[in-house]
N, C-alpha and C positions, 0 to 999 in steps of 0.2 A: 504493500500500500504506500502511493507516493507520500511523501511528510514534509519534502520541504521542496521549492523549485529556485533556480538560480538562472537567473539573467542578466545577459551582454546585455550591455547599451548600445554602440551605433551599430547601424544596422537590424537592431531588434529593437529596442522602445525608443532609438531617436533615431530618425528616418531621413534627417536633413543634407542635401546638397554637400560633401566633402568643403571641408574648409582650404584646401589648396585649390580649389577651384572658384569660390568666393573671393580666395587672395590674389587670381590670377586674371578673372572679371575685373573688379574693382579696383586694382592695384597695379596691373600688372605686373606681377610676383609669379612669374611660371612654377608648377611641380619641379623643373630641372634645375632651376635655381636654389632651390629649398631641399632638392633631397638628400646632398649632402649631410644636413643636420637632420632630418630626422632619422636617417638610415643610420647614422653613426650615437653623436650627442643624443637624439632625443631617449633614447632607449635605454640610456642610465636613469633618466629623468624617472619612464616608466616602472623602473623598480624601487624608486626610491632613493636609489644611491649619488644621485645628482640635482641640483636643483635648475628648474626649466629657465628661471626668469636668468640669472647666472647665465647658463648657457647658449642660451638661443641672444640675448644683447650681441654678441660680437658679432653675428651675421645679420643686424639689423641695417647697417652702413652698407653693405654690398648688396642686400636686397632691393636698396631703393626707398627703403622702411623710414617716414620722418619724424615718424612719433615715438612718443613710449613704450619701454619694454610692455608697460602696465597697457598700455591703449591697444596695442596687438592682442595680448591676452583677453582683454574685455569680449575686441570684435571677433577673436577666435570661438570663444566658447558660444557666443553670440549666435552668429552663423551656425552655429551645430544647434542649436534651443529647438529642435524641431522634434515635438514629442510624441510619439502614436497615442492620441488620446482612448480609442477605444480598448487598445493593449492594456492599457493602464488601466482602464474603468474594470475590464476583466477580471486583473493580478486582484482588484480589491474585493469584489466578489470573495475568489478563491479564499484570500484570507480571512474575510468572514464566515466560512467552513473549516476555518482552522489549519490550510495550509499556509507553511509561511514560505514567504518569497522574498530572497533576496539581491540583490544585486551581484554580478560576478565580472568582473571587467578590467580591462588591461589601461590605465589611467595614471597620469602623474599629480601628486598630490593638489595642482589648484585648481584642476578640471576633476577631482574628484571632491573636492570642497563647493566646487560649485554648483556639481550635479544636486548633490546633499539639500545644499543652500540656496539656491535660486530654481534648479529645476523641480524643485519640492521633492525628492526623491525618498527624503528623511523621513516623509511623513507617508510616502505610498509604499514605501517598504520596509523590511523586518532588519535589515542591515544590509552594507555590503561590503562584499569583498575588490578592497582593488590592489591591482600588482604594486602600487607602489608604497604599499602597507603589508602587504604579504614579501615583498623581498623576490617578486619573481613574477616573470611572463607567461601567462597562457598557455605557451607552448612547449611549456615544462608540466610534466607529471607533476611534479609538486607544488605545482598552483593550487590544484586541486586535492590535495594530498595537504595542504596546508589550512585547506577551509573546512576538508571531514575531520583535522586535529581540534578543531572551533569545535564542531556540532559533534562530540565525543560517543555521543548515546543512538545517531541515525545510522541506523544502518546506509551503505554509499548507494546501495539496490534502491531504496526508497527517496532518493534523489534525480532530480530531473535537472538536465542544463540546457539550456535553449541560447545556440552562439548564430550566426551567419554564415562562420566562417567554419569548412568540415574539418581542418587539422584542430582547430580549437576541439570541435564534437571529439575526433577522434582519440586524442589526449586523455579526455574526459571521460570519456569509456575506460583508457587504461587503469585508472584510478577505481577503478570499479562503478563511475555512477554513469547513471541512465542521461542520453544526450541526443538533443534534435536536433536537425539546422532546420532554423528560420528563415522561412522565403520571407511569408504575407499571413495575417491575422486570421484570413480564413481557414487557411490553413492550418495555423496555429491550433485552433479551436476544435477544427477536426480530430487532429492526432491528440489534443488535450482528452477526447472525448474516447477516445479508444483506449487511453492509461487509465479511463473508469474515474475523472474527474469534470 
């Protein structure tokens, strides 16, 4: 019997337009320009072991970038604010039958403050898990292996993860808990209905 469920944020409850594609619209800031630093720098950040606002200033001059480290981050998280609302009205349902759901997401700590704190996430969910509180990416077994150390008493079988992305599902499986990829809500609701929730 499922007991508790775990969800990715983009791609599963925020659904909004890639922020290198808003920076690259509005800015002219291409992907090729940036991916330098996220392929390298931003993936300390994402575990924690680095901090974003530190890192990402020095490629703010070669980007073309005029503003504050702070003002990028605003319009960043900004631009992604796009929240599946009926996902969301769902998850609360569920938790009104006493399934809890938490967050499970690969995030560097001020987009994980802000999910909390601006996207209300604090209040639509039971908790969450992000990499850069947990010490580790997604795509290590013991991401997951770090959040069944949290819930001590669930069995990992009575766990559900709902990611986008299939290496994340597949991971997640190794861990021993039950994992979907998320297309679309419809969908979602279907195969919810099949785990006899």
């Amino acid at each position: 019997m499922l007991q508790i469920l775990l969800f990715d944020i983009d791609g599963v409850l925020a659904n909004g337009e890639a922020f290198s594609r808003h920076l690259e619209r509005d800015y002219g800031i291409s992907p090729a320009m940036t991916a330098p630093f996220f392929q390298e720098k931003f993936l300390a950040c994402l575990t924690g072991s680095a901090d974003l606002k530190t890192e990402i200033a020095p490629y703010l001059q070669q980007w073309g970038w005029t503003q504050s480290v702070d003002a990028l981050l605003d319009y960043w998280f900004t631009c992604e604010h796009v929240i599946d609302a009926p996902l969301v009205a769902f998850i609360q349902q569920l938790r009104q039958r006493g399934i809890r759901c938490y967050l499970a997401t690969q995030q560097e700590k001020y987009r994980t403050a802000y999910i909390l704190e601006k996207m209300g996430f604090a209040r639509d969910f039971d908790g969450m898990f992000s990499s850069a509180d947990l010490g580790v990416l997604k795509r290590d077994v013991a991401f997951f292996q770090r959040i069944l150390d949290v819930l001590p008493t669930i069995d990992p079988s009575n766990v559900l993860f709902w990611d986008d992305t299939p290496l994340n599902v597949e991971v997640a499986r190794q861990a021993g808990i039950q994992a979907e990829i998320y297309t679309d809500f419809p969908h979602f609701q279907q195969t919810i209905q099949a785990y006899g929730l």
